[in-house]
N, C-alpha and C positions, 0 to 999 in steps of 0.2 A: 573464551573468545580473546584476539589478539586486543591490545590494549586502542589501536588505531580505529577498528571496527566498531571498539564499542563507545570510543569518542563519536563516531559519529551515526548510531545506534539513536546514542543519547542524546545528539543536536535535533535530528532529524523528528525523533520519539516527540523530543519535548516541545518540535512545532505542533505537531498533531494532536498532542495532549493539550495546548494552548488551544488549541483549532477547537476542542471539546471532546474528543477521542479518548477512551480507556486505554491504558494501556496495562495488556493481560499482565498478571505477579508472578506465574508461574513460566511461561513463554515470553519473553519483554519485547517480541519482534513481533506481535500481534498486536493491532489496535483496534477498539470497534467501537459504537457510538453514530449515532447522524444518520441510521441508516448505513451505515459503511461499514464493511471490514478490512482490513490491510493486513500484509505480510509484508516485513522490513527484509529482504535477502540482500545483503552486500551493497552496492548502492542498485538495487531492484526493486522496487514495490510493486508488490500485484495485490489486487483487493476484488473486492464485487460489492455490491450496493445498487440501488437504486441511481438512475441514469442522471435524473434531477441533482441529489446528493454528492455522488462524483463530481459533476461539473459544478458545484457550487467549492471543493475541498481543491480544486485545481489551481483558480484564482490568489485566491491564499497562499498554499504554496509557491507559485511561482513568483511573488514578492521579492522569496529569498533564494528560490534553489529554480535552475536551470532546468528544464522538466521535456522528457519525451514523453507524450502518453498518449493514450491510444482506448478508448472505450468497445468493447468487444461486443459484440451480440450474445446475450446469457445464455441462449442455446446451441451445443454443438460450436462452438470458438475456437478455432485452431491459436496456438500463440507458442513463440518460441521463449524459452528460461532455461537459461544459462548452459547456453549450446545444445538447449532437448525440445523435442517438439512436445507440447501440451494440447489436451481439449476440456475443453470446460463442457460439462453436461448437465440437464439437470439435477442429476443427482450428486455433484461435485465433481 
C-alpha cells in the first residue's frame, strides 16, 4: 500500500477502533464489532449492520470526517463502487 493510503487507512481505522470496532490482523481494512461491519476502500466505506447500529456509528464520525452515506435496503440494494454497479443480496 502507498505510504499516503495507509496514513489515512490508519487515521480513519483508528477512529472506528476508538468508536469500539475490531480492526481484522490479517485484513486491517476490515472492521466489525457493534453490530457492524466495515470495508475501508480508498476513501470509500461500505459496511452492513443492523439499521440502529449504522446510524448510531454516523454521528461519531462525522465529528471529524465529512461523510456521504446513504443506508441501503439489506435485500436486493443496487449501489455503485468504484465506477461498478453492485447488489447486496442476501446471501452477500
Amino acid at each position: 500500500m502507498r505510504d499516503g493510503l495507509m496514513l489515512w487507512l490508519d487515521h480513519f481505522g483508528g477512529r472506528l477502533v476508538h468508536y469500539g470496532l475490531l480492526r481484522c490482523p490479517t485484513s486491517p481494512n476490515y472492521f466489525v464489532g457493534k453490530g457492524i461491519l466495515m470495508e475501508v476502500h480508498m476513501d470509500d466505506v461500505h459496511g452492513t449492520g443492523e439499521e440502529k447500529c449504522l446510524k448510531d456509528l454516523v454521528p461519531f464520525l462525522e465529528k471529524e470526517f465529512d461523510l456521504k452515506w446513504q443506508i441501503h435496503d439489506a435485500v436486493n440494494a443496487d449501489y455503485e463502487h468504484c465506477g461498478g454497479d453492485a447488489c447486496a443480496t442476501p446471501t452477500g
